[in-house]
C-alpha distance (Angstrom), angle and dihedral (degrees) to the residues before:
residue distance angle dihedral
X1 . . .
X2 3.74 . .
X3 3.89 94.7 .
X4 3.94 90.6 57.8
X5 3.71 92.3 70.5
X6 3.65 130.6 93.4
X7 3.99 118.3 -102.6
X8 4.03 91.5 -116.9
X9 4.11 84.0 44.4
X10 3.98 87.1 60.0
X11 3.09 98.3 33.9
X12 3.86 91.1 60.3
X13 3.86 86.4 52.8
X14 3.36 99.6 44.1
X15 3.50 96.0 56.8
X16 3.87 99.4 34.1
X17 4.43 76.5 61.1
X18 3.67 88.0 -117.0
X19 4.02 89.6 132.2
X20 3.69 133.3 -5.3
X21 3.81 136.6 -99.7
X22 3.89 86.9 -121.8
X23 4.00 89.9 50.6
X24 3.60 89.3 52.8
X25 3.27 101.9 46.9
X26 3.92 92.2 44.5
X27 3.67 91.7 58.8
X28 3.91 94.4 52.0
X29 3.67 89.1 55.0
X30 3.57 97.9 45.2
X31 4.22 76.5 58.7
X32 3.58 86.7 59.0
X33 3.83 107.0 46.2
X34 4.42 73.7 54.0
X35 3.20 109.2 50.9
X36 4.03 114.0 5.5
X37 3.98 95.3 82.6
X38 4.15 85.9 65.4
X39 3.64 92.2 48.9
X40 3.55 112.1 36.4
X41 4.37 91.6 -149.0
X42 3.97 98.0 125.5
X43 3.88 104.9 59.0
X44 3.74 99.7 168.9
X45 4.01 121.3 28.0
X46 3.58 120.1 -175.0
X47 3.59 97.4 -167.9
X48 4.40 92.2 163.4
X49 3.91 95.6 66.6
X50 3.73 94.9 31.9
X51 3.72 85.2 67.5
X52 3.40 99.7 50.1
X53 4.17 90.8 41.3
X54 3.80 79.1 53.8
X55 3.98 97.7 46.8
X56 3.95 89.1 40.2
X57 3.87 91.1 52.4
X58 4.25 90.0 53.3
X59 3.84 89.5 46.2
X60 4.05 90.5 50.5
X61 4.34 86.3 46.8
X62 3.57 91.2 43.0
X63 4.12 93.0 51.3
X64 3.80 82.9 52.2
X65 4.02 97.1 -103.9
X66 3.80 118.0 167.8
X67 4.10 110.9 -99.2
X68 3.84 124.9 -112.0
X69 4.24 108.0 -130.4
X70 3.41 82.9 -101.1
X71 3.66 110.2 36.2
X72 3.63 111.5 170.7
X73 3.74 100.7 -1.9
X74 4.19 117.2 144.2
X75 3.57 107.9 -122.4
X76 3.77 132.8 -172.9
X77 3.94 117.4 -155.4
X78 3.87 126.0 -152.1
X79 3.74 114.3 -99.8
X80 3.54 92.2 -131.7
X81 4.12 88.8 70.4
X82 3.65 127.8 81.2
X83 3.74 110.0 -100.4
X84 4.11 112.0 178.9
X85 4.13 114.2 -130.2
X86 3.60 87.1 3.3
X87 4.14 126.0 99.2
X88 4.14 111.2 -100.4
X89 3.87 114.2 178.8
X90 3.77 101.0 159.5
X91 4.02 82.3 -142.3
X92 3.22 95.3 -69.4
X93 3.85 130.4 130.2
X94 4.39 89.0 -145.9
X95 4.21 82.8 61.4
X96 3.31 100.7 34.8
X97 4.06 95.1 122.4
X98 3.82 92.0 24.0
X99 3.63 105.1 139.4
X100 4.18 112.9 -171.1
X101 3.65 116.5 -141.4
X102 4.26 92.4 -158.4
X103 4.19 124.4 55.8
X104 3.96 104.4 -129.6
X105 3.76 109.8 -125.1
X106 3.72 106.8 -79.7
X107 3.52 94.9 54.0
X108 3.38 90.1 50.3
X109 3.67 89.0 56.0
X110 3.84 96.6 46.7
X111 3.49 93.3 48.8
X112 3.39 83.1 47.4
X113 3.31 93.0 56.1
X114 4.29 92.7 53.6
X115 3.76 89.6 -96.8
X116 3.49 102.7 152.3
X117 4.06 113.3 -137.8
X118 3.25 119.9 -130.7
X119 3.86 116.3 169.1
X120 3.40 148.1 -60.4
X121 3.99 129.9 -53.2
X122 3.82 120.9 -139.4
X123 4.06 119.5 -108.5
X124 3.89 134.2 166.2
X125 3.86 118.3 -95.0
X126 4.04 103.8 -63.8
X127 3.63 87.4 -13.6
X128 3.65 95.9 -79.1
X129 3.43 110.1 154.0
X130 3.90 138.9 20.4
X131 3.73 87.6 -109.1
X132 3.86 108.8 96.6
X133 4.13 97.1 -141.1
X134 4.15 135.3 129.9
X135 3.63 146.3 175.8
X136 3.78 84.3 -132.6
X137 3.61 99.1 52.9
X138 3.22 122.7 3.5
X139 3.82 130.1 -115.7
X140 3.84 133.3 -58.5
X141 3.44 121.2 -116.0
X142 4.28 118.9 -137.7
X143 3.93 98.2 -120.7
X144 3.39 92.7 -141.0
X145 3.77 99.6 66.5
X146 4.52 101.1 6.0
X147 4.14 81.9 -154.0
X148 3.64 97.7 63.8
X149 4.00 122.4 60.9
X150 4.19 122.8 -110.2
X151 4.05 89.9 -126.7
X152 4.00 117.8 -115.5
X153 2.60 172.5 -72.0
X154 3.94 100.7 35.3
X155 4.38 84.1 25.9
X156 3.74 94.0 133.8
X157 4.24 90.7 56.3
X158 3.22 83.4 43.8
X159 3.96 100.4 55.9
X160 4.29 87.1 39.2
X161 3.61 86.7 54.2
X162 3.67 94.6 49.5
X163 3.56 95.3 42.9
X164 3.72 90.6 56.5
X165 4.36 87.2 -120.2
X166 3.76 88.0 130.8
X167 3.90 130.6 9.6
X168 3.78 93.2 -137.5
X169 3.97 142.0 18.2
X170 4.07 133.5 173.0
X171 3.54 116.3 -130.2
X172 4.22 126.2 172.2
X173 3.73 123.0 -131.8
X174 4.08 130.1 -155.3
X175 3.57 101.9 150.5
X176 4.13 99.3 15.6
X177 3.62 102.3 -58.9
X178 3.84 96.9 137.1
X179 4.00 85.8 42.8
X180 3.75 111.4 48.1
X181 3.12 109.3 41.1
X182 4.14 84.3 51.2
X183 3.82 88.1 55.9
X184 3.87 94.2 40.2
X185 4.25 89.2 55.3
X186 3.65 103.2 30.6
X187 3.53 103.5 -103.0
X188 3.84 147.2 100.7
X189 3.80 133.2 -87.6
X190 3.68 120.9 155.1
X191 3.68 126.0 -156.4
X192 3.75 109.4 -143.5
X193 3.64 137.2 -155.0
X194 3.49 117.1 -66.9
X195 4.24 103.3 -90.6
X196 3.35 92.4 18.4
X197 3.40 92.0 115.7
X198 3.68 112.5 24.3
X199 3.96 126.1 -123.0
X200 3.75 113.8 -140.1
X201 2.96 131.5 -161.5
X202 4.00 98.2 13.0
X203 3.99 130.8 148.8
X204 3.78 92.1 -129.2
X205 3.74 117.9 37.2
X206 3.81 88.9 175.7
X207 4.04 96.4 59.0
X208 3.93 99.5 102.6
X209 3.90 97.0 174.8
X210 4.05 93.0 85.1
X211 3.74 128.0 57.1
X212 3.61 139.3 155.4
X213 3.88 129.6 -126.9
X214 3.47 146.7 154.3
X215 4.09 138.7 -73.9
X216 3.41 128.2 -163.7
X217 4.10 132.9 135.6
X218 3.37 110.7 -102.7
X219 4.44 115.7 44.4
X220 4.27 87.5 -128.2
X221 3.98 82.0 60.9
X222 3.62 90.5 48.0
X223 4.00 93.7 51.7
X224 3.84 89.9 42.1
X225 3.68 84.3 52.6
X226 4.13 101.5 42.1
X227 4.27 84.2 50.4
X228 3.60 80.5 63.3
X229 3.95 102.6 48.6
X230 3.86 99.4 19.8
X231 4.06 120.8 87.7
X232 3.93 135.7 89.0
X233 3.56 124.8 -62.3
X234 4.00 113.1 -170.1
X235 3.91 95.4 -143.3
X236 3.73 88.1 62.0
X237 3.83 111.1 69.7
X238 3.81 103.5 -168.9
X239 4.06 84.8 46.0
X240 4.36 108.3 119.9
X241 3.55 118.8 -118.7
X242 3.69 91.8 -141.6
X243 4.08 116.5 120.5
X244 3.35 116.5 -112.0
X245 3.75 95.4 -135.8
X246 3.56 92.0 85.2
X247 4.06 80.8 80.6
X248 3.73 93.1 62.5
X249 3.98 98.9 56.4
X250 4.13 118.5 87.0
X251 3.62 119.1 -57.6
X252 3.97 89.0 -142.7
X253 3.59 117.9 133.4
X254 3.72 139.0 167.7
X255 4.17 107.7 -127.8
X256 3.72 95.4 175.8
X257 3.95 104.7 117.2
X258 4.12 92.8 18.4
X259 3.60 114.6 138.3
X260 4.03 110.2 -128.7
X261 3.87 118.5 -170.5
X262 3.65 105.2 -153.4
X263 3.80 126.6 -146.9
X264 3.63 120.8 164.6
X265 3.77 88.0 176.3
X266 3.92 93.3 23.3
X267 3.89 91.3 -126.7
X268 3.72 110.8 -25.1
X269 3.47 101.5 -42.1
X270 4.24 116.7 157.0
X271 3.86 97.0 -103.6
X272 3.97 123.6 171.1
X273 4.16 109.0 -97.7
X274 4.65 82.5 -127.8
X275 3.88 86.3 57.4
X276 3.98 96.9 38.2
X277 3.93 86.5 52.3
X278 3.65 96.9 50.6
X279 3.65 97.6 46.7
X280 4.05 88.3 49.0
X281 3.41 87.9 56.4
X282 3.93 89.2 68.2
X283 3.66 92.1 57.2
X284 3.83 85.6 90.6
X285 3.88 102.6 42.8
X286 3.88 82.8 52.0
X287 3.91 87.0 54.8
X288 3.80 96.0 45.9
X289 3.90 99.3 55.3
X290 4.08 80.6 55.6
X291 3.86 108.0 -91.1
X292 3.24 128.6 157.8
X293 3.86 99.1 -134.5
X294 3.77 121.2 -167.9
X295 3.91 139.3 170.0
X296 3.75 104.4 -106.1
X297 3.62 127.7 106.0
X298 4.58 126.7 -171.0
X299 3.94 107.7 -93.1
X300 4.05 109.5 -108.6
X301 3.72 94.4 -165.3
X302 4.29 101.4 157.7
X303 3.80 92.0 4.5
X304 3.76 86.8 111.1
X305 4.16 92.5 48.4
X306 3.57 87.8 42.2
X307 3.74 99.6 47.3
X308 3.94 97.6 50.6
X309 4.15 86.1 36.9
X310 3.54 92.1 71.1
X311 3.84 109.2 20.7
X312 3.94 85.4 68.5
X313 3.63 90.2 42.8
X314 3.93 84.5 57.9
X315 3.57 88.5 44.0
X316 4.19 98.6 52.0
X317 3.83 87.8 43.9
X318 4.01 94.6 50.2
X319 3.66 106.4 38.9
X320 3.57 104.3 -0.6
X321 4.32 75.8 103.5
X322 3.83 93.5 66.6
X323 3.90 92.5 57.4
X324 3.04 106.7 86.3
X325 4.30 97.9 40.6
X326 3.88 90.1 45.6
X327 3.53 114.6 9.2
X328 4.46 83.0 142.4
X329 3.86 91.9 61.5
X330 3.91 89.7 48.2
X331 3.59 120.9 87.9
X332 3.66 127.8 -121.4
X333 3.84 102.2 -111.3
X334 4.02 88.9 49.9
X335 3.95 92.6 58.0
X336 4.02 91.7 42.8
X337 3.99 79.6 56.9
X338 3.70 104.3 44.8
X339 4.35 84.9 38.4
X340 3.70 87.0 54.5
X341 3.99 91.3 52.4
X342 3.85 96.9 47.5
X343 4.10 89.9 58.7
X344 3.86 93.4 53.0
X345 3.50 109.1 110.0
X346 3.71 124.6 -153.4
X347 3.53 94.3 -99.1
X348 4.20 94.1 51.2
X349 4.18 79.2 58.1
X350 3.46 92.1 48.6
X351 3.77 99.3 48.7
X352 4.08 81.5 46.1
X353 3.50 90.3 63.7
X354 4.20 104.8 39.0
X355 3.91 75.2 52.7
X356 3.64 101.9 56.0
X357 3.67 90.3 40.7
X358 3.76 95.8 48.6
X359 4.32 80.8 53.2
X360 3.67 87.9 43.0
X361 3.98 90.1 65.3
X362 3.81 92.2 36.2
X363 3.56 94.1 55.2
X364 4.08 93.8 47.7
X365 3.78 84.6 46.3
X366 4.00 80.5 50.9
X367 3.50 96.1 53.1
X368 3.92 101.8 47.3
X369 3.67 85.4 64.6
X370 3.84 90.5 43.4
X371 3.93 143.0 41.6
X372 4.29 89.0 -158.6
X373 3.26 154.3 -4.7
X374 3.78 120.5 -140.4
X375 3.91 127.6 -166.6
X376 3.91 139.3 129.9
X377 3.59 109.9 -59.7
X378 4.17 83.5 -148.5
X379 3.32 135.8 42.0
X380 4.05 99.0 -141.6
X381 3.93 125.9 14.2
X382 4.05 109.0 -110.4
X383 3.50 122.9 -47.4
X384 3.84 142.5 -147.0
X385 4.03 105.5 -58.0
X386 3.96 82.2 -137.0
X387 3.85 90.3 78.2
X388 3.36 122.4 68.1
X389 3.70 101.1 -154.5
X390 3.77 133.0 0.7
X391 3.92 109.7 -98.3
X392 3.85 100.0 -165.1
X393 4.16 143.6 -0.8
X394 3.74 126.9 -153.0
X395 3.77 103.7 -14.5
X396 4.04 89.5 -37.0
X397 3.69 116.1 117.3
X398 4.23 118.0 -154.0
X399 3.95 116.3 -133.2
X400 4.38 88.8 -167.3
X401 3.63 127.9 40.3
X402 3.66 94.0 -116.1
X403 3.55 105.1 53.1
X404 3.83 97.3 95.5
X405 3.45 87.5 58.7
X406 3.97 85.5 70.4
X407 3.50 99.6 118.3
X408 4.28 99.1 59.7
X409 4.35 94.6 31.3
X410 3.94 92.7 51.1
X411 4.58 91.7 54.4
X412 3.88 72.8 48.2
X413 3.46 98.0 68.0
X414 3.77 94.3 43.2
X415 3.85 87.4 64.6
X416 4.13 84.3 -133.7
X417 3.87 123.1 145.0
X418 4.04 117.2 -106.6
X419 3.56 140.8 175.0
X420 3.87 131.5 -169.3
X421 3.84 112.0 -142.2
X422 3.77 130.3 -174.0
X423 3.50 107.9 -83.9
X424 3.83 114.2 165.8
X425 3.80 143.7 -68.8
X426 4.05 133.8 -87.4
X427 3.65 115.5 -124.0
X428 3.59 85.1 -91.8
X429 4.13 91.8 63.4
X430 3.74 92.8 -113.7
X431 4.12 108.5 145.0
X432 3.92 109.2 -114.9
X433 3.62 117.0 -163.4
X434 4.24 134.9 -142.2
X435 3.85 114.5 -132.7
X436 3.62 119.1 -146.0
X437 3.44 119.5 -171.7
X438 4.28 121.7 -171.3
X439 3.56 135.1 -168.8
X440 3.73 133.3 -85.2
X441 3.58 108.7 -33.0
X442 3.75 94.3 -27.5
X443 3.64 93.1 134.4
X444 3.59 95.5 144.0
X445 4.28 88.6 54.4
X446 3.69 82.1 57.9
X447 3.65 97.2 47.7
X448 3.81 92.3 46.3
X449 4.22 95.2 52.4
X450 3.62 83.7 48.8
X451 3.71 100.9 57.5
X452 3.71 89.7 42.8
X453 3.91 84.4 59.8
X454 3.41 89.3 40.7
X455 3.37 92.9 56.7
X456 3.70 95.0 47.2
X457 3.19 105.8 55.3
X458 3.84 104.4 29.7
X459 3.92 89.6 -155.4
X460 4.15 90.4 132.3
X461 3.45 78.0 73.7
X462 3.80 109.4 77.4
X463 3.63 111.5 84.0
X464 4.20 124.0 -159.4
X465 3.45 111.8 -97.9
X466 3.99 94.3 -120.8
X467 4.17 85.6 68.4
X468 3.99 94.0 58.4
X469 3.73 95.2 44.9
C-alpha cells in the first residue's frame, strides 16, 4: 500500500532503506494500470525509463551517494512543459507527436532532485480553461463524481494526485490552474509568488501573470516539493534570490493574534450557496487555532480589466503565430483569446498596467493591516464534464468563458501568493476548497496557516473511492 502514503512519509522510508525506489515506484504504477483508464489524468506514461531512473536512483543510494529532497518519488509533469525523449503536446492537435529534445527548468530540477518521471498529466488545449479537455485526448474525469470535470488547467495532476497514482506533480497557474483543479479533487496546489520558481526557457521573461508550482495532497508535500523546484535562476530576471531551503524547515506556526480577513465570496462575487456554506464553516476552525477573524476582504477594483487585458495580450503574442497555418486544429476559446489580444491598443495595455500597480499598492496596504485573506478558491464545486465552462452562478449570467473563474484570475492580478486546501464537501460529496492568500512573497506564511488547517481538520484525508479500488 506504498502509493497510499504521503511523499515526505516515503521519502522517510526510502531513505532510512526501509523499501526501495523501484518498490515505490512499482506500486504507483500498479495504481495506474487500476484506476487511470476511468480517469483519463496520466496521458503519456513512460514506464521503460522510469524503471531504469528508479533502478539507477537505488544503485546511487546503495554506493552511498547523497539523496535529492525527493529521492525516489514518482512524479507526473504537466503536458504543457518541455519534457526531453518524452511526448509534449500542450493539448493541442498541431503537437500532438511533438517530442522535445531539452527538459525545461523544473524538470530539470526535480529530476535533479531524484524525482523519478513518470509521464505526462492531462491539461486543456494551451491550458486555456479550468476544464481539463482535448482533441488529443480526451477529457479527465473528477474521481469523485466520473460525470463532473476535475477543473483545469493542471486537472489531470490533479486527478493522479487524488487517485493516489503519484504522490506529487507540478502544475503552472495564470488564471487558477494550480488552485482549482486542487479544490475541485480534494487536494493541494499552491500558487507561489511570482519568480519563485523560475521559468526557463520562456519567450517573455517579463510576463508575471503565469507561473508554475507544485501539487501534491498534503501542504508538507507541497513544501518538500517547492524546496525542490523553487530558487534563483540568473537568466530569469524577476526570479527571487531567496533559498529554497527555507521550504524544508517545520511548518509550525503560532496563529493566535493573526489577523484573518474573511471573504466567503471575496467581495460580492456570485458564488454557489453549497460552496458559500462550506467555506463558512471554516470561519470557526480559523478561530480555534487563535485567529483573529474579521469581515473584510482587499478591494479588486480593475483586477478583472486588468486580468483579461494582459492574459490575451500573452495569448496574441504566444500563439497568435499559429493562426493563420492552423487556425482548424485550434479550438474556439483559444482564437477568442489570441483575437481579443490583437485589438488591444497600446493604451488598453497601458491602463492594464497603472491598474495592476494601483492594486499592487492597495494590496500591500491590505496586508499591513492583515496576515490573510481567506475565501473560496471557486465559485461552484465541479460541474457536468459535458460543459466546457460554467456560463452563469446564482442568477448572474457570464458574457466570456472565463469569468466564472473570477475568484482564482483576480488574486492573479494582485501578484499575491495563494494556496487552495481541502476544505469540505457539498451535500452532493464534491470536494470544496479554502483559499488563502498571503502577503508579498510570504509564501511560506501561507504554507504554514495552511498546514495548521490542514492539520485541524484532517479533511485532505478522504480519498474517492475509485483510488482505493
Amino acid at each position: 500500500m506504498l502509493h497510499l502514503k504521503s511523499a515526505n512519509e516515503l521519502r522517510d522510508l526510502i531513505t532510512a532503506g526501509e523499501v526501495s525506489a523501484r518498490e515505490v515506484l512499482d506500486a504507483h504504477l500498479q495504481q495506474v494500470e487500476r484506476v487511470n483508464g476511468a480517469v483519463n489524468a496520466i496521458v503519456t506514461l513512460d514506464v521503460e525509463r522510469a524503471v531504469q531512473w528508479s533502478i539507477e536512483a537505488d544503485e546511487h543510494q546503495a554506493k552511498g551517494g547523497e539523496l535529492g529532497v525527493l529521492h525516489g518519488l514518482p512524479v507526473v509533469h504537466k503536458d504543457l512543459f518541455s519534457t526531453a525523449g518524452m511526448r509534449t503536446t500542450f493539448g493541442s492537435p498541431i503537437y500532438k507527436d511533438h517530442v522535445p529534445d531539452a527538459d525545461e527548468l523544473i524538470i530539470q530540477r526535480l529530476r535533479g532532485a531524484g524525482a523519478i518521471s513518470i509521464g505526462k498529466s492531462n491539461t486543456p488545449e494551451f491550458g486555456a480553461g479550468s476544464q481539463t479537455f482535448n482533441e488529443v485526448f480526451g477529457a479527465t474525469r473528477n474521481p469523485y463524481d466520473l460525470q463532473k470535470t476535475c477543473g483545469g488547467s493542471s486537472g489531470g495532476a490533479a486527478v493522479a494526485l487524488a487517485t493516489r497514482m503519484v504522490p506529487i506533480a507540478d502544475g503552472s497557474d495564470m488564471g487558477g490552474s494550480l488552485r482549482n483543479p486542487a479544490s475541485f479533487c480534494n487536494v493541494v496546489g499552491f500558487r507561489p509568488s511570482t519568480g519563485r520558481v523560475p521559468t526557463w526557457p520562456s519567450d517573455n521573461l517579463w510576463f508575471s501573470f503565469g507561473v508554475q508550482g507544485p501539487m501534491a495532497r498534503t501542504v508538507q508535500d507541497v513544501s518538500l516539493m517547492l524546496a525542490a523546484i523553487a530558487g534563483p535562476d540568473q537568466r530569469v530576471p524577476l526570479s527571487i534570490t531567496e533559498p529554497s531551503e527555507q521550504f524544508l524547515g517545520s511548518l509550525d506556526i503560532d496563529l493566535r493574534g493573526k489577523r484573518v480577513a474573511f471573504a466567503p465570496t471575496l467581495g460580492g462575487l456570485p458564488v454557489c450557496r453549497d460552496v458559500v456554506k462550506v467555506i463558512e464553516k471554516q470561519r470557526r476552525v480559523l478561530e480555534e487555532l487563535g485567529c483573529e477573524v474579521v469581515d473584510a476582504c482587499l478591494d479588486f477594483d480593475r483586477a478583472d480589466d486588468v486580468f483579461k487585458t494582459l492574459r490575451a495580450f500573452r495569448f496574441a503574442m504566444k500563439y497568435g503565430g499559429l493562426v493563420d497555418q492552423h487556425r482548424e486544429l485550434m479550438k474556439e476559446t483559444v482564437l477568442w483569446n489570441i483575437s481579443e489580444g490583437e485589438k488591444l491598443s497600446g493604451e488598453d495595455i497601458a491602463n492594464a498596467q497603472r491598474w495592476r500597480t494601483e492594486l499592487f499598492s492597495r494590496a500591500v496596504e491590505f496586508f499591513e493591516q492583515f496576515d490573510f485573506l481567506v475565501g473560496p478558491v471557486t465559485q461552484v464545486a465541479a460541474f457536468s464534464i459535458e460543459d466546457q465552462f460554467v456560463s452563469g452562478i446564482e442568477g448572474t449570467e457570464f458574457t466570456t468563458y472565463i469569468d466564472w473563474m473570477q475568484s482564482c484570475y483576480l488574486v492573479t492580478a494582485t501578484g499575491m501568493p495563494a494556496i487552495s486546501v481541502p476544505a469540505g464537501f457539498t451535500t452532493d460529496g464534491l470536494p470544496v476548497g479554502l483559499q488563502i492568500i498571503g502577503g508579498y512573497r510570504q509564501d511560506l506564511d501561507v504554507l504554514k496557516i495552511a498546514n495548521a488547517f490542514e492539520l485541524a481538520t484532517n479533511i485532505s484525508a478522504e480519498a474517492p473511492e475509485l483510488a482505493l479500488a
